[in-house]
Structures are given as C-alpha cells and as structure tokens.
C-alpha atoms as one frame of an Amber mdcrd trajectory, in Angstrom:
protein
   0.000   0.000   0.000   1.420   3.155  -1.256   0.407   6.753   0.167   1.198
   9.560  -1.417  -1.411  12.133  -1.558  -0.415  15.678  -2.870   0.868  17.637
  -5.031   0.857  17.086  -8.470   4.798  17.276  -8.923   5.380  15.342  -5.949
   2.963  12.491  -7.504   4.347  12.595 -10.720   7.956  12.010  -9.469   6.230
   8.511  -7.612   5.463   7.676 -11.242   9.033   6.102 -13.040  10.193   4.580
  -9.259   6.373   2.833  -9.543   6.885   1.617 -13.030  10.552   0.144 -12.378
   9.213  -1.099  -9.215   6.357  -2.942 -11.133   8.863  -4.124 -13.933  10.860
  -5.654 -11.557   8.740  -7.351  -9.166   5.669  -7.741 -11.161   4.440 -10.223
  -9.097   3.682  -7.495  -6.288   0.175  -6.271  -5.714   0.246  -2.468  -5.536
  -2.547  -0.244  -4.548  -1.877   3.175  -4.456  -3.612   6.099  -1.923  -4.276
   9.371  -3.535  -6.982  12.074  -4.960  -8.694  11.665  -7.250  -7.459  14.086
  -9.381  -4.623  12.258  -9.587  -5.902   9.369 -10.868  -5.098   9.571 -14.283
  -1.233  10.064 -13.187  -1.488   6.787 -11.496  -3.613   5.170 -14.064   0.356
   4.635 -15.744   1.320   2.079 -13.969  -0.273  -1.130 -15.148  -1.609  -3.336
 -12.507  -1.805  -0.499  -9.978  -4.957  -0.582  -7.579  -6.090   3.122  -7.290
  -7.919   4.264  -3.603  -9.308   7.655  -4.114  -9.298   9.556  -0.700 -12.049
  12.098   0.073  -9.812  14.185   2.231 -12.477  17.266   2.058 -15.587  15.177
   2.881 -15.605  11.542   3.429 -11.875  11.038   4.966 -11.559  14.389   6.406
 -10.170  14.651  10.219  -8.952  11.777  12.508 -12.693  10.115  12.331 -12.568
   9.915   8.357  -8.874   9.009   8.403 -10.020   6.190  10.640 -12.744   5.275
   8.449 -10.859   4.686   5.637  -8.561   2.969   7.233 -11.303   0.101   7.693
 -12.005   0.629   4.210  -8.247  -0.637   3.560  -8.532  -3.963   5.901 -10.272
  -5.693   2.639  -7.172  -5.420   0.338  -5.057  -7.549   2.701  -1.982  -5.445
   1.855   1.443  -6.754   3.774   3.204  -3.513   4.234   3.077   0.369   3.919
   5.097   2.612   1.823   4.890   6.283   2.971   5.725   8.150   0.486   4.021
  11.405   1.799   4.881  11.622   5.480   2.540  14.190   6.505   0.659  14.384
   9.707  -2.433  12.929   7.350  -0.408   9.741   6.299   1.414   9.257   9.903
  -1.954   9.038  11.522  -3.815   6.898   9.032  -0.688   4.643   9.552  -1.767
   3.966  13.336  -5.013   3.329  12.444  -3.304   0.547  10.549  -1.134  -0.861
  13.006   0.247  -4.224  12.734   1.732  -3.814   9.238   5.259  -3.372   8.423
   5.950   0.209   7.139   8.511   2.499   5.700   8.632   6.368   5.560  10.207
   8.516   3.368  13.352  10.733   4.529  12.869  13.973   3.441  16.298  14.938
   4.220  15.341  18.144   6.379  18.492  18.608   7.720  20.169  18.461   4.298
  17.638  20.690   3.250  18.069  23.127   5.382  22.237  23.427   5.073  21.693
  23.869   1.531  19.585  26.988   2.147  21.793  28.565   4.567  24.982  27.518
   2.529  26.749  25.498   4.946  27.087  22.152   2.638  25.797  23.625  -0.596
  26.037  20.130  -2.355  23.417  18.307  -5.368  21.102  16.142  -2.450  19.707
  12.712  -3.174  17.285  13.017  -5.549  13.576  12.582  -4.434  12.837   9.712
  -7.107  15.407   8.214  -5.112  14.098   8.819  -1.363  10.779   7.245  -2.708
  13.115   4.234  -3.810  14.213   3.845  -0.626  11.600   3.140   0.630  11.134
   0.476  -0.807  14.189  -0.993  -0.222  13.359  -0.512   3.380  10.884  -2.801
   2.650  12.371  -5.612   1.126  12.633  -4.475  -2.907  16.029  -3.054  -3.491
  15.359  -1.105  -6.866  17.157   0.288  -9.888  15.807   3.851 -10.780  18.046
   4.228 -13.461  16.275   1.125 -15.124  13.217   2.685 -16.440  10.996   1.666
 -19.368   8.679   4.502 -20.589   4.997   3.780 -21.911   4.999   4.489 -25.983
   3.310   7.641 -27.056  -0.375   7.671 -26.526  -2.752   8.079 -29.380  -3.286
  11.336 -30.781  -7.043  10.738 -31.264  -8.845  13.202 -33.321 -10.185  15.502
 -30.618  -6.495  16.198 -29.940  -5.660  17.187 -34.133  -9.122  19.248 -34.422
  -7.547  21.674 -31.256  -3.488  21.382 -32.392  -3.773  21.074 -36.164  -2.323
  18.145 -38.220   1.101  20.699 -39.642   4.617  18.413 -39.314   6.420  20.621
 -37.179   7.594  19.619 -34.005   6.215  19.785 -30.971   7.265  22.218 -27.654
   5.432  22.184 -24.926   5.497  25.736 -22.304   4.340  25.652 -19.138   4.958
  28.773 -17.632   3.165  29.400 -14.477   4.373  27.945 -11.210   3.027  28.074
  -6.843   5.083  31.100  -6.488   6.155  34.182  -8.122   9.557  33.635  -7.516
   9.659  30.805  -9.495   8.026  32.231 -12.849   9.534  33.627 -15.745   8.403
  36.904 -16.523   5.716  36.814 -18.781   7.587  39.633 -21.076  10.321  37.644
 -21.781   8.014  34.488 -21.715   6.613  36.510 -25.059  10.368  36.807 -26.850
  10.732  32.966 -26.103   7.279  31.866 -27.698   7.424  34.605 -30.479  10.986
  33.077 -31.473   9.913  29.734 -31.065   6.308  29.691 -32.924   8.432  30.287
 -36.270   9.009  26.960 -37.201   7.593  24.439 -33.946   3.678  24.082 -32.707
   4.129  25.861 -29.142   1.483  23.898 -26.655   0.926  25.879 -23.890  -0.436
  24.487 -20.295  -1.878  26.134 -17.017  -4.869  25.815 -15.031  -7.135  28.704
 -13.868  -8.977  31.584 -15.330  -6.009  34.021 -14.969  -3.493  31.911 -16.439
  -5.586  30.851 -18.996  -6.372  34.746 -19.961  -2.796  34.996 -20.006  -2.222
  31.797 -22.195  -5.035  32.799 -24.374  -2.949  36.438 -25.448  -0.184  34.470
 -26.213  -2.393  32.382 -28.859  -3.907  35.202 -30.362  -0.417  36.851 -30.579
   1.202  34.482 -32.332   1.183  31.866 -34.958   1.213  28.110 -34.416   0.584
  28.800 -30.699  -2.412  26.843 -29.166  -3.515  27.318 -25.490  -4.555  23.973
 -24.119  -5.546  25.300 -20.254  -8.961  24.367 -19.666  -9.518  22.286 -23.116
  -8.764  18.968 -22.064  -8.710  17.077 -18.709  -5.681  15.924 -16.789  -6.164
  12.259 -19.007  -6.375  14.246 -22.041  -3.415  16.580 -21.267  -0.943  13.613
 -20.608  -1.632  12.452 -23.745  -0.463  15.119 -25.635   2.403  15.757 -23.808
   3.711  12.339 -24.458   3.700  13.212 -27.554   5.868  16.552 -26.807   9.520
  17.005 -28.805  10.547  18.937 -25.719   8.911  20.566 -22.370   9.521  24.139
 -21.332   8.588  24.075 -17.607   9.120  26.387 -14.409  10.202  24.319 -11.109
   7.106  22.839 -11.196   4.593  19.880 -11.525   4.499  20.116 -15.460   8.057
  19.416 -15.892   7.620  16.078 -13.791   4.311  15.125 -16.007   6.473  14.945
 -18.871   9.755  13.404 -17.431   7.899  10.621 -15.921   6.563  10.055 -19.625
   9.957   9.961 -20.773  10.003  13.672 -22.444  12.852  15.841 -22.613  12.236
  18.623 -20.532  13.652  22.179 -20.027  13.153  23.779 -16.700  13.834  27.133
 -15.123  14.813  28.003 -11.554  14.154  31.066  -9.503  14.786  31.048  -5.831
  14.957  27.840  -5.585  17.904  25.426  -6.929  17.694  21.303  -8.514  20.811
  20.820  -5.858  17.566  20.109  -3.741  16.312  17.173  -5.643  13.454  18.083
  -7.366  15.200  18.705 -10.845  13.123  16.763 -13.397  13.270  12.385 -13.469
  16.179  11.271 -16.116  17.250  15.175 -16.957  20.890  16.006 -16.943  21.295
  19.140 -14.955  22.551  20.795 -17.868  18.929  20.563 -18.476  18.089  23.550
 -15.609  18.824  26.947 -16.216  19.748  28.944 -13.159  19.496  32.313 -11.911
  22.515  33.994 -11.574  23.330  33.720  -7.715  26.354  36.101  -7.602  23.834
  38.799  -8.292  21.589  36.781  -6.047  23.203  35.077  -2.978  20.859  33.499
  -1.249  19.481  31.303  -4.098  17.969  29.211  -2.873  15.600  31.248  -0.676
  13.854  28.212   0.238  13.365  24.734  -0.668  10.086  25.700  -2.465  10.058
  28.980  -3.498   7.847  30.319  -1.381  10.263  33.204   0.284  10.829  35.781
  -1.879  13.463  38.287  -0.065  12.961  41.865  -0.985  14.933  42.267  -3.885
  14.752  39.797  -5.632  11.467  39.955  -7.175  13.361  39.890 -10.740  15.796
  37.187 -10.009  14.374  35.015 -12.989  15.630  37.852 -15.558  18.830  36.746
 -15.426  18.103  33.976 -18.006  17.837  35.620 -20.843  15.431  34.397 -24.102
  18.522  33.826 -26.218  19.433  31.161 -23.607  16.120  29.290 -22.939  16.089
  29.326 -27.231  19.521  28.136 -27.342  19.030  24.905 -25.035  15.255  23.999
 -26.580  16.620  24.083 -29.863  19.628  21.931 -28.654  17.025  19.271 -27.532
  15.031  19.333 -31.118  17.991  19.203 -33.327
C-alpha cells in the first residue's frame, strides 16, 4: 500500500520509481492512496490498484482518516510505503497498526544546510528517497532502469484543437506556486514569439487568470495553441507524451512529462535542482539557473515560497537567447 497524496509534482515524481518497481517485481500487488485528481497520473502504472481519498468530505479529520482505514482492511496489503509523510499519512498509519511500514526521509536537515549555505552540495534526488523506501521494505530497486509507456494516441479531438502541420512539438508551461519561481511573462513573449516560427508551441496552465494569459499568447502568435482548460488531466498527458521537448518552471508540469519519458527544459528562480526536485532522467545541464552572484541566497527556500525583498526579478537573469539556445539543442 502506497500513500502519497499531494501535489501534483510530488505524484508525478512517484510515477518512473512505480513503473521500475512494477517491472521488476511484477508479481507485487500495488494499490496506491491518492486524490482523485490524480488518478489519471497513477492510471500509468499497469496493474496499480487506485484508492481515491475524500480528504475534504468523506476522509476528512482523525474520524474519516479512521474510516478509511477500515475501508483498507479488505485489500489484505502486507506492508506500507509512505511516500508522503505528513501528519495525514502518519496518523492513518496507526489506524493501521500491525503492518510493516517504511517512511520517506525527506532529508530536512540536508535541506536546510543547503539553504543557509553550509554544505551547498546536489542532495539525493527525491525519485530516489521514494526508492528507498522500498528498499526498506524488502525491494532493493534500480531507478536508473526505467521503461517509458509508448506515445499515446493522438485521437482526433487532440488534431481538431493542435492542427495536423509536421512541425515539431514544444510544450510551455509557464506558471508555477510562487512568483519567484516564474519567468516573466515579457520575456516568456520573446521565447514563444521566437519559437512559434518553425515548432507548434502547446501551452499548459490551469485557472482563469493563467488561462487569460495563455489565451494572449495564442492570439499573438502563430502556431501557438492554449490547451488550459480544453482537455482534462487524461487528455493533457496524452499530448504531452507526444511533446519534442517541455519548457517548464520548477514545477509539476516538468515532472508530467519526465515521468513520460520527455525531454524537458526547466527554469529556476529562488529555488535550486541541488535540492532534488530537478526533473526524473534530466541532466542538470537541463536547468537553467538564476545567476546567484547577483543573487546570494538562491535558494531562498526549498520551495520557493520566500521571496526576499529584492529579488522579485531574479528570474531575468536567463535571458530568451538562452532558454532558445538549449530547446533548440534538444530538437535538433
């Protein structure tokens, strides 16, 4: 029994450790604890039992956490990978006491002397802190031995929206949980005007305001299609399977498409890859980085989410020509 329950970029970095896992003990029963939103993430791994938790209704509180966990009893599961460890996961694991259980390390400590600079070093990587928990179970794994899922079909739903003209595919997402992870959406505009000469530019977001801001973009530029809001999360994985390359912030899009194999492109703010969250399978050649002599105390935080006065522009240090240079690297 697998938990892992939020957020999207965290779920999709489960996704490659789940599908080595499952090619190399495919004997193993897996059921997997999540939203339901995520479903469709999880609905990669063949074989894969999928418990939707109604943490805002149903499961919410101790009392619903207990009541699913009597919901569980009838898979018969042997053990417990925690791949969330959250006060949410650590409680619904007493309600199932008696079976043997692993937690993931977050590496805290690590964490936190990267941030404050004392042992500013690359940290395990969190697809492999999920594998180690399974090892901690009993099912030593290879990460590095991953087989990705073909391409899915690009049904005709997909071709009415993106058009059926042979030029490759890039795939922008350019919103992320905190401003001080974004690229700003002016030079956001030289990258996708450059760009949209000769590839289809796919762009993805969720919400009214970034789909306004997605939906300028299209009507700015040729062979730019805005895909927020279009399709579901099913739908969306689809296509970006079928990406050339991914243009993503620090954020859950770029781990959508790395777990389906992609190439992907990402750019960092205030926070750094050294952490462990850059993108499954991506060289970190792959990252472009802020320049941190101008800004020192990159990273701010471990998720973005302190933005020190100052250094509300820290992303402008990447400049278009460079974002252009590396996605063009990756389609030639």
């Amino acid at each position: 029994m697998i938990i892992r329950l939020s957020a999207m970029g965290d779920v999709a970095m489960t996704i490659p450790v789940l599908k080595v896992f499952r090619d190399q003990y495919p004997d193993v029963e897996l059921s997997v604890i999540t939203k339901p939103f995520f479903k469709p993430i999880f609905q990669t791994i063949p074989n894969c039992n999928i418990v939707l938790v109604d943490t805002k209704s149903k499961h919410k509180g101790v009392l619903g956490l207990w009541k699913l966990s009597r919901e569980l009893r009838h898979l018969k599961f042997n053990a417990i990978a925690d791949l969330h460890n959250v006060l949410r996961s650590k409680i619904l694991r007493v309600f199932l006491t008696g079976k043997h259980s692993a937690v993931i390390d977050k590496g805290r400590q690590e964490k936190r002397a990267l941030i404050n600079k004392s042992n500013f070093i690359q940290l395990k990587s969190t697809h492999q802190r999920y594998a180690d928990v399974f090892e901690q179970l009993g099912f030593p794994i290879d990460i590095n031995d991953v087989r990705f899922s073909a391409k899915a079909e690009l049904r005709s739903e997909y071709i009415e929206v993106i058009g059926d003209a042979p030029l490759k595919w890039v795939g922008i997402a350019p919103f992320a949980a905190f401003k001080g992870k974004e690229y700003p959406s002016e030079l956001m505009a030289e990258v996708i005007a450059h760009l949209s000469n000769d590839h289809k530019i796919l762009l993805f977001g969720a919400g009214q305001e970034e789909i306004n801001q997605l939906q300028l973009w299209q009507d700015q530029f040729e062979n730019v299609i805005n895909l927020a809001g279009v399709f579901n999360l099913k739908q969306e994985l689809d296509i970006i399977s079928n990406l050339d390359v991914m243009l993503s912030m620090d954020s859950g899009n770029g781990h959508l498409a790395a777990m389906l194999g992609i190439p992907v492109v990402t750019l960092w703010g205030v926070t750094h890859p050294f952490a462990g969250f850059l993108p499954f399978n991506q060289p970190i050649d792959s990252a472009l980085l802020s320049d941190s002599t101008r800004y020192p105390k990159i990273p701010t935080s471990i998720y973005g989410n302190k933005l020190p006065e100052g250094y509300e522009n820290v992303m402008s240090t990447i400049t278009p020509d460079q974002v252009i240079s590396k996605i063009k690297s990756y389609l030639e």
